[in-house]
VEXFIGU-350918 format. One record per atom (N, C-alpha, C, O): x, y, z. Coordinates in steps of 0.2 Angstrom, whole numbers, padded with zeros to 4 digits, always signed. Layout:
REM VEXFIGU-350918
XYZ/...
***
This chain:
REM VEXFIGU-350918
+0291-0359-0234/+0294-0365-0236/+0299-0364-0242/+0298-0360-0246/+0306-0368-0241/+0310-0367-0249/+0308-0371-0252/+0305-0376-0250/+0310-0368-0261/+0308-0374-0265/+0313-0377-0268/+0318-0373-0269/+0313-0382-0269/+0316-0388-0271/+0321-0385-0278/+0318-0381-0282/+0326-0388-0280/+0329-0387-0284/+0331-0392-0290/+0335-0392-0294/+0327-0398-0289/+0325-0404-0291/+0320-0406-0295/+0314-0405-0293/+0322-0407-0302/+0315-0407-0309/+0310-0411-0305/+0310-0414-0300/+0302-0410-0309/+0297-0413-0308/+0297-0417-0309/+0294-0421-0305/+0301-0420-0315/+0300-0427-0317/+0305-0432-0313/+0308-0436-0316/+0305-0430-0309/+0311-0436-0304/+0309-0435-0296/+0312-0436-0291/+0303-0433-0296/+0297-0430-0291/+0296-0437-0287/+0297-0438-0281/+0293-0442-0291/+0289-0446-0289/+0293-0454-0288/+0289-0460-0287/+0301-0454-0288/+0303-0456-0286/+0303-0461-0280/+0302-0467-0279/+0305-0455-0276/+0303-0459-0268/+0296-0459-0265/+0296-0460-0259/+0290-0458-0269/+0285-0462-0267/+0284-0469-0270/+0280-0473-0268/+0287-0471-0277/+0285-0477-0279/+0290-0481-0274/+0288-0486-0271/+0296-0480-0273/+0298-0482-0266/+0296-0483-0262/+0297-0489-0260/+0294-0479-0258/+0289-0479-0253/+0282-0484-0253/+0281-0487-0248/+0279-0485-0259/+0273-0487-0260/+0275-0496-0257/+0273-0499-0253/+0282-0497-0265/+0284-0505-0265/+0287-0506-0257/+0287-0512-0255/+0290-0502-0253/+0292-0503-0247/+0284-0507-0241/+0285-0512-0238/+0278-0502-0242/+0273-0504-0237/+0268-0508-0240/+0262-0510-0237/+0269-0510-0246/+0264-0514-0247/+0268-0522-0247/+0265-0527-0247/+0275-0522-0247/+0278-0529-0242/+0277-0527-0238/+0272-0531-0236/+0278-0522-0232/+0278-0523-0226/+0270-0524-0222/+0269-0528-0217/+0264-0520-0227/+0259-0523-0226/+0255-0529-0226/+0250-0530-0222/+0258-0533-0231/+0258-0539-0232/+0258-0545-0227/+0254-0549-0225/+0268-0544-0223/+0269-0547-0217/+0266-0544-0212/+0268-0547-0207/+0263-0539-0211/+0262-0539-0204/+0255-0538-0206/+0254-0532-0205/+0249-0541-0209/+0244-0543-0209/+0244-0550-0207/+0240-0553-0203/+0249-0555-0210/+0249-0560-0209/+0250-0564-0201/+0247-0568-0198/+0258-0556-0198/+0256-0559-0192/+0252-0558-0188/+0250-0563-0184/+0248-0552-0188/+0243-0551-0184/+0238-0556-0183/+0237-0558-0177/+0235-0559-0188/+0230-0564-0191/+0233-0568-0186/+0229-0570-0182/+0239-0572-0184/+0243-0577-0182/+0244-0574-0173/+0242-0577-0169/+0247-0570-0173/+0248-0566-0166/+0241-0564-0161/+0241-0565-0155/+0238-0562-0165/+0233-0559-0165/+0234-0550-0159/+0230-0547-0155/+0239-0550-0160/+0241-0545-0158/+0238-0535-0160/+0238-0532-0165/+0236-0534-0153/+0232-0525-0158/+0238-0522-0160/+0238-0520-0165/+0244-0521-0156/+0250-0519-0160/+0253-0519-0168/+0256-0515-0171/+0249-0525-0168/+0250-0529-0175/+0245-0525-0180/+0246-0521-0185/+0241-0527-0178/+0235-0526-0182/+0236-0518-0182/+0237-0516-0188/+0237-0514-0178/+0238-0508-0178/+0244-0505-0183/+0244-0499-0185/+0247-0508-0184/+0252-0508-0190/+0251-0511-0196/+0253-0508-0201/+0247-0515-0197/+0247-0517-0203/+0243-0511-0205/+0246-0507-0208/+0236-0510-0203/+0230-0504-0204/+0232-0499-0207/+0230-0496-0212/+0240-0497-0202/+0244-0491-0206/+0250-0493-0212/+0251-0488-0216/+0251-0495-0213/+0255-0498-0218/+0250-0498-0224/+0251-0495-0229/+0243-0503-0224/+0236-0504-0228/+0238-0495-0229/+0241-0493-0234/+0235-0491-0224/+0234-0483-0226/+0240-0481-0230/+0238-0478-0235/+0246-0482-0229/+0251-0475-0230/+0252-0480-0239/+0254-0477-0244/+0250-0487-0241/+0249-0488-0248/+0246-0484-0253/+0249-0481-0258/+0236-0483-0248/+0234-0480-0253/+0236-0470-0251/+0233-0465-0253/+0240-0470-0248/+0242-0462-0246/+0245-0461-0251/+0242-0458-0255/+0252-0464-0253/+0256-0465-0257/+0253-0466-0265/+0256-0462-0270/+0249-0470-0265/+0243-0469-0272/+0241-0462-0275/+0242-0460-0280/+0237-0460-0271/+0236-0454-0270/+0241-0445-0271/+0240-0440-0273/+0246-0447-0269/+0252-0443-0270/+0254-0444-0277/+0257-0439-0280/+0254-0449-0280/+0255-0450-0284/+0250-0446-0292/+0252-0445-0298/+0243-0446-0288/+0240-0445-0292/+0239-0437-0292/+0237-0433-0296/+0243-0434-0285/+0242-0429-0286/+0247-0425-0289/+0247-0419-0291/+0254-0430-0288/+0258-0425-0295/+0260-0427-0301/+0265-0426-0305/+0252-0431-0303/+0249-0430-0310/+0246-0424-0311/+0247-0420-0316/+0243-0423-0306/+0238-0419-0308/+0240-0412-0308/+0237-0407-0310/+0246-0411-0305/+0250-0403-0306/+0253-0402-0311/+0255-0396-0313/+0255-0406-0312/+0259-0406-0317/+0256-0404-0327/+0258-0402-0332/+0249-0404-0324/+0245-0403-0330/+0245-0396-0333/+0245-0391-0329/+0246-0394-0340/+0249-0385-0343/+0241-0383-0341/+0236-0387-0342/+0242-0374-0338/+0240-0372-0338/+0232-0371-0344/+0233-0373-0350/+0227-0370-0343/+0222-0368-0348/+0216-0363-0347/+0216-0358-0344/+0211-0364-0349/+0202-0357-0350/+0203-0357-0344/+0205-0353-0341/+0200-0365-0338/+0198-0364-0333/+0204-0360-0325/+0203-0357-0320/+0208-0363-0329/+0215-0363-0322/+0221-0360-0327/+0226-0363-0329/+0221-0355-0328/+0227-0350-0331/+0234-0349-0328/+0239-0348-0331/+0234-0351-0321/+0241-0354-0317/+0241-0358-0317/+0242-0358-0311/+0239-0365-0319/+0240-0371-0321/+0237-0373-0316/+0231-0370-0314/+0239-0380-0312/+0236-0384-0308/+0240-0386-0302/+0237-0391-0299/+0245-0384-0302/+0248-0385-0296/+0249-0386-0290/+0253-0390-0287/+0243-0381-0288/+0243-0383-0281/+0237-0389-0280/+0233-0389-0275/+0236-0393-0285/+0234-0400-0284/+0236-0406-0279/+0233-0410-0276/+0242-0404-0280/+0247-0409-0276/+0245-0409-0268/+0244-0413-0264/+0245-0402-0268/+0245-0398-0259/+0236-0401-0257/+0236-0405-0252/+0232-0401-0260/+0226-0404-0261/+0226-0410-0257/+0223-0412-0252/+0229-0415-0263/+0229-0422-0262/+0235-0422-0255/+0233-0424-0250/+0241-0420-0256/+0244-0420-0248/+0242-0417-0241/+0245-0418-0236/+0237-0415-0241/+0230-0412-0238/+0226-0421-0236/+0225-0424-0231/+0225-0422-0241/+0220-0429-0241/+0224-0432-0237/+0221-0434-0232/+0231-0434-0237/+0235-0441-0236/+0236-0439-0228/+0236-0443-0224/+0237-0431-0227/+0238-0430-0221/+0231-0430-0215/+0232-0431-0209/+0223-0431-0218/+0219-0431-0215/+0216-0441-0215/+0212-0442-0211/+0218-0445-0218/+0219-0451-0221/+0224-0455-0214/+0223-0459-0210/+0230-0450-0214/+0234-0452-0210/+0229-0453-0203/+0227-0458-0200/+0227-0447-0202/+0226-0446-0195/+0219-0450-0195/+0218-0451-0189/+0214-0452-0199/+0208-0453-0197/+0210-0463-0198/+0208-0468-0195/+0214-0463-0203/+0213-0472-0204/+0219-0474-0201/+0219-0480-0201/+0226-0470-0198/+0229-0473-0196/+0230-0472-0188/+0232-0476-0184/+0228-0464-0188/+0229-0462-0180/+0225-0464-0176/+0227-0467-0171/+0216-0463-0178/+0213-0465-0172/+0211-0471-0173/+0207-0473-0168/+0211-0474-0177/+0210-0481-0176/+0214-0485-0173/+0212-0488-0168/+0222-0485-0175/+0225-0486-0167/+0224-0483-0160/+0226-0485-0154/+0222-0477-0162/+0221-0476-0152/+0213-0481-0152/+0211-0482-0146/+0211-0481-0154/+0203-0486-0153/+0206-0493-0151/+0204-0496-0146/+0211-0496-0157/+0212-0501-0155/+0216-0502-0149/+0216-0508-0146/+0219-0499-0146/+0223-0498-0141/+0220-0497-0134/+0222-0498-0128/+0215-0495-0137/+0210-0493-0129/+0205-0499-0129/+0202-0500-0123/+0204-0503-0135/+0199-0510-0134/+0202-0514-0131/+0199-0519-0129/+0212-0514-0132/+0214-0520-0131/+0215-0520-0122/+0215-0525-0118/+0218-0515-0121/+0218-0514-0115/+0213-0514-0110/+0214-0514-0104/+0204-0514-0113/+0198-0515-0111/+0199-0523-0109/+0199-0526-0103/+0198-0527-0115/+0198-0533-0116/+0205-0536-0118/+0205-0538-0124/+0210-0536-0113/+0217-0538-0116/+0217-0547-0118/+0215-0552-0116/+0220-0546-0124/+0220-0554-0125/+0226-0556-0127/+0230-0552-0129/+0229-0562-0126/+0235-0565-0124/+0239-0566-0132/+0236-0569-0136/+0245-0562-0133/+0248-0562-0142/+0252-0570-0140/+0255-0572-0136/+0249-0573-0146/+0250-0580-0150/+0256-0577-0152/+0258-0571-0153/+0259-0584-0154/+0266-0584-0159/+0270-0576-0158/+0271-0571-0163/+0274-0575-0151/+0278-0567-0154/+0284-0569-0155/+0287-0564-0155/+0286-0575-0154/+0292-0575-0160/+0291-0574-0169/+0296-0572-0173/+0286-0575-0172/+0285-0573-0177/+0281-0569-0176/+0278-0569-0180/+0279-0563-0171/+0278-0557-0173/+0284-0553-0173/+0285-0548-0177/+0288-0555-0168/+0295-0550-0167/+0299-0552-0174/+0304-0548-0176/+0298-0557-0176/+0303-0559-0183/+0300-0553-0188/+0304-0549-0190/+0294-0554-0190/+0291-0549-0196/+0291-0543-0193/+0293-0539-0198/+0291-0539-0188/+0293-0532-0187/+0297-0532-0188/+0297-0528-0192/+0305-0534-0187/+0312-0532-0187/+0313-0532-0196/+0316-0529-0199/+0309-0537-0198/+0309-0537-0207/+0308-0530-0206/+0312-0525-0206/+0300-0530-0205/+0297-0522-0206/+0300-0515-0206/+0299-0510-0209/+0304-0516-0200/+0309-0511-0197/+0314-0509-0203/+0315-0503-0205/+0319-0516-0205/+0324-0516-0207/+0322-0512-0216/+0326-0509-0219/+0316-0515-0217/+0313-0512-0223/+0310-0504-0224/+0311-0500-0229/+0308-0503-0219/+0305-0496-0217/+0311-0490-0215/+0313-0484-0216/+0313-0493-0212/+0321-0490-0210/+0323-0488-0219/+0323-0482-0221/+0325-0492-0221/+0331-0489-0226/+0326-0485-0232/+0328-0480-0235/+0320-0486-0232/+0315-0482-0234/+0315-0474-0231/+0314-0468-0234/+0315-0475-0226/+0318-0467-0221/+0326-0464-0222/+0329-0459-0222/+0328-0470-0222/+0335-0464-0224/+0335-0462-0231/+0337-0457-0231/+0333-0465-0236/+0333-0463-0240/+0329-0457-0243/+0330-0453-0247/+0323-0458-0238/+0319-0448-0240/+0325-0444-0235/+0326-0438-0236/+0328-0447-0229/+0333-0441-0228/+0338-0439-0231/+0340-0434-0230/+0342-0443-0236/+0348-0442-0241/+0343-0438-0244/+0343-0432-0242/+0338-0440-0248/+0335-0435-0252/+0333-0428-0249/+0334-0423-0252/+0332-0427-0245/+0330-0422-0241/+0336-0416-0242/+0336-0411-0244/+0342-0420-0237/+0348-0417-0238/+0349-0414-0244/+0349-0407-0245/+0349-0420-0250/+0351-0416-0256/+0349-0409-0258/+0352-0404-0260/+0342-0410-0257/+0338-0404-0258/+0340-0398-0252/+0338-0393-0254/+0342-0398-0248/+0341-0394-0243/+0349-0387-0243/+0351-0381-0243/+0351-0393-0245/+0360-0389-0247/+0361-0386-0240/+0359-0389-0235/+0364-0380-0240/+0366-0378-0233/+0360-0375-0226/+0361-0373-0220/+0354-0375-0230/+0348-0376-0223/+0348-0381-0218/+0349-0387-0219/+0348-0378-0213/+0347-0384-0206/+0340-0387-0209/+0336-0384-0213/+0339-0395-0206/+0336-0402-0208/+0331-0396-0206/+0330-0392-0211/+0329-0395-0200/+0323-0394-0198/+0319-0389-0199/+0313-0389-0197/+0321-0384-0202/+0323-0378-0206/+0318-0381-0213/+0312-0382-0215/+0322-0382-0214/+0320-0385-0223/+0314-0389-0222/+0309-0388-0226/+0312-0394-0218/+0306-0398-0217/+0299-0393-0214/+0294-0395-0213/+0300-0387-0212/+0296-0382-0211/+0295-0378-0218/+0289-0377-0221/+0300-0378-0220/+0300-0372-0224/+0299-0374-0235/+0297-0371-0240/+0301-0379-0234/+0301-0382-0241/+0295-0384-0245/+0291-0388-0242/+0294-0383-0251/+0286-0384-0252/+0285-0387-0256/+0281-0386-0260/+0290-0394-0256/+0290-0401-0260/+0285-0404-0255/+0288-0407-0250/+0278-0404-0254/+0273-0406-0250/+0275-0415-0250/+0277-0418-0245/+0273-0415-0257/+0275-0423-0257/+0280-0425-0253/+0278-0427-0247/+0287-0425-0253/+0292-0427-0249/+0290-0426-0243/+0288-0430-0239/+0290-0420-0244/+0289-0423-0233/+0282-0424-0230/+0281-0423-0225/+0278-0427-0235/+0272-0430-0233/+0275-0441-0230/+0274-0445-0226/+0279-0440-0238/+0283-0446-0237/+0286-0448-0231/+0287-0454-0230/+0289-0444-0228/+0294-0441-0226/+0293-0441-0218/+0298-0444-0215/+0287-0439-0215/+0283-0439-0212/+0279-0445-0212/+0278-0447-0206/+0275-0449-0217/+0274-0457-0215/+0279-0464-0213/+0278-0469-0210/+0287-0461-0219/+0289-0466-0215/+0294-0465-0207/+0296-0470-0203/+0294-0460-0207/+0296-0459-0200/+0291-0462-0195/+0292-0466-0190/+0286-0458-0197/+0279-0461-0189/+0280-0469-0189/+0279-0472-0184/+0282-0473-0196/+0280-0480-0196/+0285-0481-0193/+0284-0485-0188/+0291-0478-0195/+0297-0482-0190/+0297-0481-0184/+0299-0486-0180/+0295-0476-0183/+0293-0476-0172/+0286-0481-0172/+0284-0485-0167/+0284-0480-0176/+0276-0486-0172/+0281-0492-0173/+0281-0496-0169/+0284-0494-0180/+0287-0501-0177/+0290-0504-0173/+0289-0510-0171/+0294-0500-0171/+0297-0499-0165/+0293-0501-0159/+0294-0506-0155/+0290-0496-0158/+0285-0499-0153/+0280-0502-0152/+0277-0502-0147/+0279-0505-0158/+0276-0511-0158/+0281-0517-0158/+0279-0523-0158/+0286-0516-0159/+0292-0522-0155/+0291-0522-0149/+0288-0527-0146/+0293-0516-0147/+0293-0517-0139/+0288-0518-0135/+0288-0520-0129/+0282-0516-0138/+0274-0519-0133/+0276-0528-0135/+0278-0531-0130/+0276-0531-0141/+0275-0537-0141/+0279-0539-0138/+0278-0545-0136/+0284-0536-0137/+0294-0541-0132/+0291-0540-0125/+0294-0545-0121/+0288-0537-0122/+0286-0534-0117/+0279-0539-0115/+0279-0542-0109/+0274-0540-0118/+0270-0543-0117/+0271-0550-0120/+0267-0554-0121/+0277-0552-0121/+0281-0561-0121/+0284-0560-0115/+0283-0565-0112/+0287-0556-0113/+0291-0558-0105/+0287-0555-0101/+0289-0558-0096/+0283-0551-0099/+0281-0552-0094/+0275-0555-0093/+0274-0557-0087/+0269-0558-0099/+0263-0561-0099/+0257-0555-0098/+0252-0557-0096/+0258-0550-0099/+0255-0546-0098/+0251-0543-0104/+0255-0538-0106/+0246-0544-0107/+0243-0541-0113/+0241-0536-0115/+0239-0535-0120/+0241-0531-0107/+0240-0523-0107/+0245-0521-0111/+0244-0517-0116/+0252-0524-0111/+0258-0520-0117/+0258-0518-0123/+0260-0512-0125/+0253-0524-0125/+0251-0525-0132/+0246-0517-0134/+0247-0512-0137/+0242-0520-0129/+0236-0513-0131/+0239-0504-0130/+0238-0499-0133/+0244-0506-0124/+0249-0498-0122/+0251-0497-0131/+0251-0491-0134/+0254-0503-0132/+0258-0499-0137/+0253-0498-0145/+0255-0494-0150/+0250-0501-0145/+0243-0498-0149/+0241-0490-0149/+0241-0485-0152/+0239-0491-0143/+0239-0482-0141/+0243-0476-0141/+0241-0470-0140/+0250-0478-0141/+0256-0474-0141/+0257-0472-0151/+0259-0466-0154/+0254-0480-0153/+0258-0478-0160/+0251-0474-0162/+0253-0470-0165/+0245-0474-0162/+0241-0469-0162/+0243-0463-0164/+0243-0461-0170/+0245-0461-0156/+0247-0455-0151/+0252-0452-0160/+0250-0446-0163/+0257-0456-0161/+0262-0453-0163/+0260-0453-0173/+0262-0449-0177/+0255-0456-0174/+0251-0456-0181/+0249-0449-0181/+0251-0445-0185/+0243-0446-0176/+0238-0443-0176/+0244-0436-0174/+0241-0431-0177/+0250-0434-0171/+0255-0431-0169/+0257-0430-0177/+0256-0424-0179/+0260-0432-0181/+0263-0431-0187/+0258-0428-0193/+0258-0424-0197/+0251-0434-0190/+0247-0429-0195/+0243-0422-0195/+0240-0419-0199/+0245-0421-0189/+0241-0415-0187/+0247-0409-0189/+0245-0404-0191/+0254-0412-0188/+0261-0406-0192/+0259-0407-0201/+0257-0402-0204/+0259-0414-0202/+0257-0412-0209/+0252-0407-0213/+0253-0403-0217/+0246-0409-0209/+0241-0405-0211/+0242-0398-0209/+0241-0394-0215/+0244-0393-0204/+0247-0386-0204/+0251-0384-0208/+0249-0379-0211/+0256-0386-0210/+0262-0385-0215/+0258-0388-0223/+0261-0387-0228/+0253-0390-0223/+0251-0390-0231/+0246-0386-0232/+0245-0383-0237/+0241-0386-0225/+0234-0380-0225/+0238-0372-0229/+0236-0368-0234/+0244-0370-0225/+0248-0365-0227/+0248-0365-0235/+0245-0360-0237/+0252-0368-0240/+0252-0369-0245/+0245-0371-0250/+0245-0369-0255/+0242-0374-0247/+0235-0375-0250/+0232-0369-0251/+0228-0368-0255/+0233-0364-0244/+0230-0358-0243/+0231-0351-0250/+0229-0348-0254/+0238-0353-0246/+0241-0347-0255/+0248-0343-0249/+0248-0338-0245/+0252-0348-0249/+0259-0348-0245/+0266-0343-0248/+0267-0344-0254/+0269-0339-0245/+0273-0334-0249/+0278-0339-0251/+0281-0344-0248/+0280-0336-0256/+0288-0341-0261/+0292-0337-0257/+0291-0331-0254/+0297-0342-0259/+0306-0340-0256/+0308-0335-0256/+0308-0331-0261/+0309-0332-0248/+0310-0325-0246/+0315-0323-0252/+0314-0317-0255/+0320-0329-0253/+0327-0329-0256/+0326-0324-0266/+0330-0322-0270/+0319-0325-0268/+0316-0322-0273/+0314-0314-0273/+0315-0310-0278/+0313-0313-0268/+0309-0306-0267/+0316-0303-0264/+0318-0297-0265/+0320-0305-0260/+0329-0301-0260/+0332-0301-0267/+0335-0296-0269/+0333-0307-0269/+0335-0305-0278/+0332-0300-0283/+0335-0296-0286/+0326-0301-0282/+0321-0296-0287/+0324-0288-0283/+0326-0282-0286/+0324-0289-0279/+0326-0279-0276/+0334-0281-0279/+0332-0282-0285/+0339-0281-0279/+0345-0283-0281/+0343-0281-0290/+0346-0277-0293/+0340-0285-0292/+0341-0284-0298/+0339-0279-0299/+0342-0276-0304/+0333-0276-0297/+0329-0269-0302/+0335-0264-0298/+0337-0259-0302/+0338-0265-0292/+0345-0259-0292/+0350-0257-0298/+0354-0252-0299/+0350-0263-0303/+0355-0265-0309/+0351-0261-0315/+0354-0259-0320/+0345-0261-0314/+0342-0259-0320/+0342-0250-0322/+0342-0246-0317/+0343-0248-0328/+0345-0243-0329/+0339-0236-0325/+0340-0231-0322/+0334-0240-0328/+0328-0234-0327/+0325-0236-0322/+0320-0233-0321/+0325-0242-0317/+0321-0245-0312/+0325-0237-0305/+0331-0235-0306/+0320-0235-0302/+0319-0233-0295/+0319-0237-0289/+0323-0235-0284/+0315-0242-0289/+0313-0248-0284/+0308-0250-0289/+0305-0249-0294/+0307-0255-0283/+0301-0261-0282/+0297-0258-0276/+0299-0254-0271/+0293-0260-0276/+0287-0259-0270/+0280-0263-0272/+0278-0264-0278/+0277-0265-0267/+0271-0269-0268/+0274-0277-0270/+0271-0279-0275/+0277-0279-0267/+0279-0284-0270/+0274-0290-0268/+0271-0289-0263/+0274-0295-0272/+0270-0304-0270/+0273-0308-0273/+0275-0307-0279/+0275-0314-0268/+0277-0317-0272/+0274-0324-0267/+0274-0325-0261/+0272-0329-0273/+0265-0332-0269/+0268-0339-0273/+0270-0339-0279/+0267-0346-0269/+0270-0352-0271/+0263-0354-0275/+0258-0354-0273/+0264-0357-0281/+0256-0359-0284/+0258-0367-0285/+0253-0370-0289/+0263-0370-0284/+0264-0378-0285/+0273-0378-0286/+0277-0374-0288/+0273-0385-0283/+0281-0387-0283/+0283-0386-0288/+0281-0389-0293/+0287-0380-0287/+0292-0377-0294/+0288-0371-0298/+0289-0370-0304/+0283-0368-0293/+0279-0363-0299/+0279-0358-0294/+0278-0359-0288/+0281-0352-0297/+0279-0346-0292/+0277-0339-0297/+0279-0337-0302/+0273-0337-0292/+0270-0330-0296/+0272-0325-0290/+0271-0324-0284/+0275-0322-0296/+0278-0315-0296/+0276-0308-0297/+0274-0308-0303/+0274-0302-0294/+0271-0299-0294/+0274-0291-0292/+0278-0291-0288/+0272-0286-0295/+0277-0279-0292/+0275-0273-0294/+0272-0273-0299/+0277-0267-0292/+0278-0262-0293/+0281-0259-0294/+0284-0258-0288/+0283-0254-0299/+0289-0253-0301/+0289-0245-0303/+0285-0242-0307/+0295-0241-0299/+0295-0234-0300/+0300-0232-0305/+0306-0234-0303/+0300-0227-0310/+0304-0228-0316/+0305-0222-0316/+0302-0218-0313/+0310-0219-0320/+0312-0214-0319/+0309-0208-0325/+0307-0209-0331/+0308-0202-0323/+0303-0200-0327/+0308-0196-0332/+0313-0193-0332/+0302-0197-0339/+0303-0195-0346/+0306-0199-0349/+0310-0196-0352/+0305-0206-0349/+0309-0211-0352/+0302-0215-0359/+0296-0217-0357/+0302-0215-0363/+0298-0217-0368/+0296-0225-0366/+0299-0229-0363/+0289-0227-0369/+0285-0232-0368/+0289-0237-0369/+0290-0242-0365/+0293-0236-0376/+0298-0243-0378/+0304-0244-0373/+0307-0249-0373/+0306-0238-0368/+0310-0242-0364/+0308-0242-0358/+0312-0244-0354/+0301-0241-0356/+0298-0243-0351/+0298-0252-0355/+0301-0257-0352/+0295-0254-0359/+0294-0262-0360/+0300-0266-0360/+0301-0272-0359/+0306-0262-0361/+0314-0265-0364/+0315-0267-0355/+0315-0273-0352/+0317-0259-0350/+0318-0260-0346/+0313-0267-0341/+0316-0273-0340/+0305-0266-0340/+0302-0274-0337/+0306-0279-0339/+0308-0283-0335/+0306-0279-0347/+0307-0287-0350/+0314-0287-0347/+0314-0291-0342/+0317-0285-0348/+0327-0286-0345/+0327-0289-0340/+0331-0293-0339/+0320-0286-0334/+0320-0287-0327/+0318-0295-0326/+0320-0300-0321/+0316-0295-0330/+0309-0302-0327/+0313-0305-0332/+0310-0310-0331/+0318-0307-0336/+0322-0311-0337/+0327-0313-0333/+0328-0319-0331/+0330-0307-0331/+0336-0308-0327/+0333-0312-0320/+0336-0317-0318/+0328-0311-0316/+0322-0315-0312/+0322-0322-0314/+0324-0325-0309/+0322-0324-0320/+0319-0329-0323/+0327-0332-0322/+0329-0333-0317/+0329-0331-0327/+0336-0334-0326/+0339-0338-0319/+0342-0343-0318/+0338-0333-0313/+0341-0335-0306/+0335-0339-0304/+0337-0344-0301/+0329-0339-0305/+0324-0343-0303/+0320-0345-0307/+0315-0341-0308/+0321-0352-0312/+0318-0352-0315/+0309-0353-0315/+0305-0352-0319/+0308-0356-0308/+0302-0358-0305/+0298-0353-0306/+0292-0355-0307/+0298-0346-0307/+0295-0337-0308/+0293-0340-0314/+0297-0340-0319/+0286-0343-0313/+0281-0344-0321/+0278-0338-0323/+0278-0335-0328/+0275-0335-0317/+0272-0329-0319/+0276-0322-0317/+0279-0321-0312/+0273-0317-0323/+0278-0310-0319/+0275-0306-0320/+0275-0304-0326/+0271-0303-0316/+0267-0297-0317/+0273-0289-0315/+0276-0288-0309/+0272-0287-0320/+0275-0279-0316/+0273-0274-0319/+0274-0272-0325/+0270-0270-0313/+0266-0265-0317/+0270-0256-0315/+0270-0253-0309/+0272-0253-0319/+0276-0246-0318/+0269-0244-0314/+0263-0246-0314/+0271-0237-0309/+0267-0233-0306/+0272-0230-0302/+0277-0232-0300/+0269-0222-0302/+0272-0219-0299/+0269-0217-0292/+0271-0212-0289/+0265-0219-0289/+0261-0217-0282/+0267-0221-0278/+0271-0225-0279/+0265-0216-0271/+0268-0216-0266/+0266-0221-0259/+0262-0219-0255/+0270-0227-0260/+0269-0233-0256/+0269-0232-0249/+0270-0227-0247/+0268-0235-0245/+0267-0236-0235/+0275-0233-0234/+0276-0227-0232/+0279-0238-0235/+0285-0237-0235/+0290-0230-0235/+0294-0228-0232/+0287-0227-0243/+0287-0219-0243/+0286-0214-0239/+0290-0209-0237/+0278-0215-0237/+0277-0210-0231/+0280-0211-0225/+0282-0206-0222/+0280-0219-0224/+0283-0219-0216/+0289-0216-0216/+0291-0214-0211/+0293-0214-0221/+0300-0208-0222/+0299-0203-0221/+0304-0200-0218/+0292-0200-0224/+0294-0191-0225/+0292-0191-0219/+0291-0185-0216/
***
């Protein structure tokens, strides 16, 4: 994943967005369902209810990274976030996925006739038109951050979990609305109340399909995910620049929370050079590091003169 180039404190943006977006939209389409009595309906409201308290939860977990470092957590608490976006991702799939494929499979069991779908189709097209501009707005944002990365490139590889947790709910919402339009259009013109249920199970299909991408791509970062290749190419570049560096070797370079990376290396120095410019030489390094990427919280670099995998594989 790349990391974002955007402060933390303007992090939480577009989930309060997000949040004020589906707690209207939750609103009207509980209303209609209740009145419709559509599983379509209902199957959207359930997920809209879900991606509120998802959004809650996101929220709380980039409180909770955000916290400095101390005795118990010496690299801070970062990957708190990936945690909670973990939660949202397994939330998606259990209160939002398969409860629509459930309700989708009862309705189509016992199909019952959608009351009033002129006022269901009216509150989805709100829902849409609301949720929609909810989604272009995490893609403008995305963009922003993405700079010259392909879209889809950056949505694999970027480790703003939050955003594309977001990013990721309002999208699913906007194909389940969708097709919870067209179950409910479909079962007004033809009379047929299999639609309704079809498309309950479809948008299921497509909750439980995004959560299962969410969950892969945050398991990796939760696990202990490599930071930006584009770090450990700079760091060799610069120790070429340093007077007494030889190489790097042993390198780690490990993401520990949006915008935190620990830095790690070995470093071969040139011999008979004294202690004080063995420490001048590191410090110089791990500045110039610092400098190009400020997110490099931690910098371990340890001189040693032993002969690495890479070494032998030469002689």
């Amino acid at each position: 994943m790349l990391e974002s180039d955007v402060a933390a404190d303007g992090s939480t943006k577009h989930i309060i967005q997000s949040l004020l977006t589906n707690m209207a939209i939750a609103c009207a389409k509980g209303v209609a369902a209740v009145i419709t009595r559509s599983g379509a309906m209902l199957a959207e409201t359930i997920h809209s209810g879900a991606d509120c308290a998802n959004q809650l939860l996101l929220l709380l977990g980039v409180n909770r990274s955000q916290q400095p470092p101390d005795a118990t957590h010496p690299l801070g608490y970062g990957r708190a976030l990936y945690f909670w976006s973990f939660i949202v991702a397994l939330l998606l799939f259990s209160g939002g996925g398969v409860f629509s494929i459930y309700e989708g499979i009862h309705k189509m069991s016992h199909p019952e006739q959608v009351e009033s779908p002129w006022l269901g189709i009216g509150i989805l097209l709100f829902s849409i038109a609301l949720e929609g501009y909810a989604t272009v707005s995490n893609v403008r944002e995305l963009n922003t951050r993405r700079g010259s990365v392909p879209f889809l490139r950056y949505i694999r590889d970027t480790k703003d979990s939050d955003l594309v947790v977001v990013f990721g709910e309002n999208s699913a919402a906007t194909i389940g609305l969708l097709l919870a339009l067209i179950a409910v259009a479909l079962t007004f013109v033809t009379g047929n109340p299999m639609w309704d249920g079809l498309g309950s199970l479809l948008i299921g299909l497509v909750l439980v399909a995004v959560a299962i991408f969410l969950g892969i791509e945050i398991k990796s970062l939760l696990v202990g995910e490599a930071a930006d290749q584009r770090i450990v190419e700079t760091a060799k570049e610069l120790a070429i620049k340093q007077q007494h560096f030889e190489r790097l070797f042993r390198i780690v370079a490990v993401q520990q929370g949006p915008g935190e990376v620990l830095f790690a290396a070995k470093v071969r120095l040139t011999e008979g050079i004294s202690s004080q410019q063995v420490c001048d030489e590191i410090n110089a390094f791990e500045t110039a590091l610092r400098k190009q990427f400020p997110e490099v919280k931690w910098s371990f670099i340890e001189p040693d003169m032993a002969v690495d995998e890479e070494d032998r594989a030469a002689q």
